[in-house]
N, C-alpha and C positions, 0 to 999 in steps of 0.2 A: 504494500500500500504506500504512496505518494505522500509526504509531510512537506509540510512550505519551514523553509529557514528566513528568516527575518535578515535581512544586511543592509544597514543604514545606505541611504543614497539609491538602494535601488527597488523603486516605490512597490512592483508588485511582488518581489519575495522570488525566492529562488525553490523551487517543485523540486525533491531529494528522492530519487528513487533507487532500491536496492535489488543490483541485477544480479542473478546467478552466472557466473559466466566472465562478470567483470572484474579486469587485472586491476585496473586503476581508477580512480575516481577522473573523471571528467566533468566538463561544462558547456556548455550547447545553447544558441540561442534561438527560436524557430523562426525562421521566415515570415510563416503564416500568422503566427498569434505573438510572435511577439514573448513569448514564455522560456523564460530562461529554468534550464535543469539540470540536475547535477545528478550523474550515477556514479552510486557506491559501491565497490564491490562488499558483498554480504558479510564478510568479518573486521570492516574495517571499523573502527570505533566512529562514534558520531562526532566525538570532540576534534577527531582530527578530520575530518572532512569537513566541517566547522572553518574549521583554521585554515583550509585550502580552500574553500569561498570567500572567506576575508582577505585572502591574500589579493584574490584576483579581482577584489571588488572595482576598480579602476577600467578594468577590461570588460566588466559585463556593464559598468555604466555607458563604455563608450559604444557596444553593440545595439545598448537599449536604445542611447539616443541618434544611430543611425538607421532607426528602422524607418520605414517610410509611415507616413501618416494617412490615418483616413481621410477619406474622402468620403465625405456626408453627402446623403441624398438630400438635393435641392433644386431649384430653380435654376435654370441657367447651366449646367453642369453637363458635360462629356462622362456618356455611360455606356461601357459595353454592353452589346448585345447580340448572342448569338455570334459574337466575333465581329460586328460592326460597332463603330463610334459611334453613338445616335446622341441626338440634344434633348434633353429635359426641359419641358417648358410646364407652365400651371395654366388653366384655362377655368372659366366656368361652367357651370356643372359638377356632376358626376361622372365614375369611371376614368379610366384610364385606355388610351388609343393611338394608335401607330400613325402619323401621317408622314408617307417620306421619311426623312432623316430623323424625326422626329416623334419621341415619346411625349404625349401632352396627356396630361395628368389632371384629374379636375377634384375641385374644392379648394379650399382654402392654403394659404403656404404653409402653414402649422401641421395642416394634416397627409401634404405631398408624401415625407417621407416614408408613412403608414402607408399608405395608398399604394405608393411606386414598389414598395417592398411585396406588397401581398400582390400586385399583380403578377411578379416577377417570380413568386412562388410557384404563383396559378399556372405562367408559361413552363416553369419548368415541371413541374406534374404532367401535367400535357403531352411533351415533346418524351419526357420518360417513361411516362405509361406506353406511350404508343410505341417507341421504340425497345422497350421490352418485350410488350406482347408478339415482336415481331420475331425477336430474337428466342423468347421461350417457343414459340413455334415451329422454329428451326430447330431447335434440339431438344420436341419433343418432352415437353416436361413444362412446368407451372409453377407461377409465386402466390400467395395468397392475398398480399395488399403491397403497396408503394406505401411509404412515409418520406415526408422530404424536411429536411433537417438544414441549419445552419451547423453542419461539425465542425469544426478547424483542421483534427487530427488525421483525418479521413474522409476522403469525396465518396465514398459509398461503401455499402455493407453487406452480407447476405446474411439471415438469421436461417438458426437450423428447422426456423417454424414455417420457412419459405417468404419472410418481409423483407424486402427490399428498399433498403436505404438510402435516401441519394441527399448531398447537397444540392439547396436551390438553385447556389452560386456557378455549378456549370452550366445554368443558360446565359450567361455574360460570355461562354469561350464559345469559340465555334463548332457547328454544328455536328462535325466530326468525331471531335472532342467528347460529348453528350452521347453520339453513338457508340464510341468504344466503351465509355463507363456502364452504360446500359448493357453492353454484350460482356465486359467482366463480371457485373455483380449477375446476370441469369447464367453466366457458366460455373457459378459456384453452386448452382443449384443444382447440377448434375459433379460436381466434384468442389466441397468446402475447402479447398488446400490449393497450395502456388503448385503442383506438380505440373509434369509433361501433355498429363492427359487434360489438364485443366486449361492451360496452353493453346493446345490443337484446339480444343472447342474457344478461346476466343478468336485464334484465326481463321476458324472457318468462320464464326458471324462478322470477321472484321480485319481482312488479309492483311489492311498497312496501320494494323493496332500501338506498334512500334513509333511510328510516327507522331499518333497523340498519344500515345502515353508521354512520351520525350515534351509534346507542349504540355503537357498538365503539372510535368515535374518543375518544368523549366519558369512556367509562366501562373501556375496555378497560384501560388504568394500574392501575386499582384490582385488577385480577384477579392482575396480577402480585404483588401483597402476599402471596398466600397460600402456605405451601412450607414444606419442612422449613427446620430452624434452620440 
């Protein structure tokens, strides 16, 4: 289990976790969240892995403050979509709607960011359900529900109950991207594990899989920037 250490100067704590496996203590800062963690190896005293986070408190300050910043949903603002830059604008009314280049959002500017976010949920349900059912079709076999989630850790998931996990955040990458996530989490459902066999069933739903996995690793950070304040 995960314990947070306290280290003046670096405001949210440093996450301690004790790996089996591990020679040496280390410190890692994630791309995506932002969350700095420290593994121990499982006999190491806690007073000295203490002492090796204070040491380097300097270095995780300067990681923490080179992470890039959000970018809040608002008026006026450049937001991926689908792999395209679109403009945020507010209109009156209700709903929210595509014109051209542009996402126009309606109600109030207090309530855009509510608004922009749950549409963006709605699209990506959408685009995932359907490109699952397409994929469980192909290799013969079924999930029982979609849930879509804001994870950090992980852009999707298989449960062994057949639910299918996915962040909202890949309909901001392109369309590809969303295809291959959809055809790894339904090939877990015919094999729960990274094996060979597990493999061949994503290249058959998704021969240049390789390709966006490689953007998702590469690029996937950047998507977490976007969100309310």
């Amino acid at each position: 289990m995960a314990t947070t250490l306290t280290i003046e100067g670096v405001e949210s704590g440093v996450r301690v976790i004790r790996r089996r496996g591990a020679q040496r203590v280390t410190l890692s800062v994630s791309r995506a969240t932002g969350i700095a963690t420290m593994t121990v190896p499982p006999r190491m005293p806690m007073a000295e892995a203490t002492r090796f986070a204070h040491s380097h408190r300097e270095w995780l300050q300067d990681k923490l403050g080179a992470m890039p910043r959000t970018i809040p949903f608002e008026e006026g603002m450049a937001l991926p979509y689908r792999g395209r830059m679109m403009g945020v604008t507010r209109r009156d009314g209700r709903g929210v709607r595509m014109i051209g280049e542009t996402i126009e959002v309606g109600g109030s500017a207090e309530a855009l960011p509510g608004a922009l976010e749950r549409w963006l949920k709605g699209q990506a349900r959408i685009r995932l359900r359907a490109r699952s059912d397409i994929h469980a079709q192909t290799l013969d076999t079924r999930f029982t529900r979609i849930a879509i989630r804001d994870t950090r850790s992980r852009w999707g998931s298989c449960s062994s109950s057949g639910t299918l996990s996915y962040s909202w955040r890949v309909i901001l990458a392109p369309d590809p991207v969303l295809d291959y996530l959809a055809a790894h989490e339904v090939s877990h459902l015919r094999e729960m594990n990274h094996s060979a066999r597990f493999w061949a069933h994503v290249k058959a739903l998704c021969p240049d899989y390789q390709e966006w996995q490689g953007w998702l690793r590469e690029n996937g950070p950047e998507l977490h920037r976007y969100g309310r304040r």
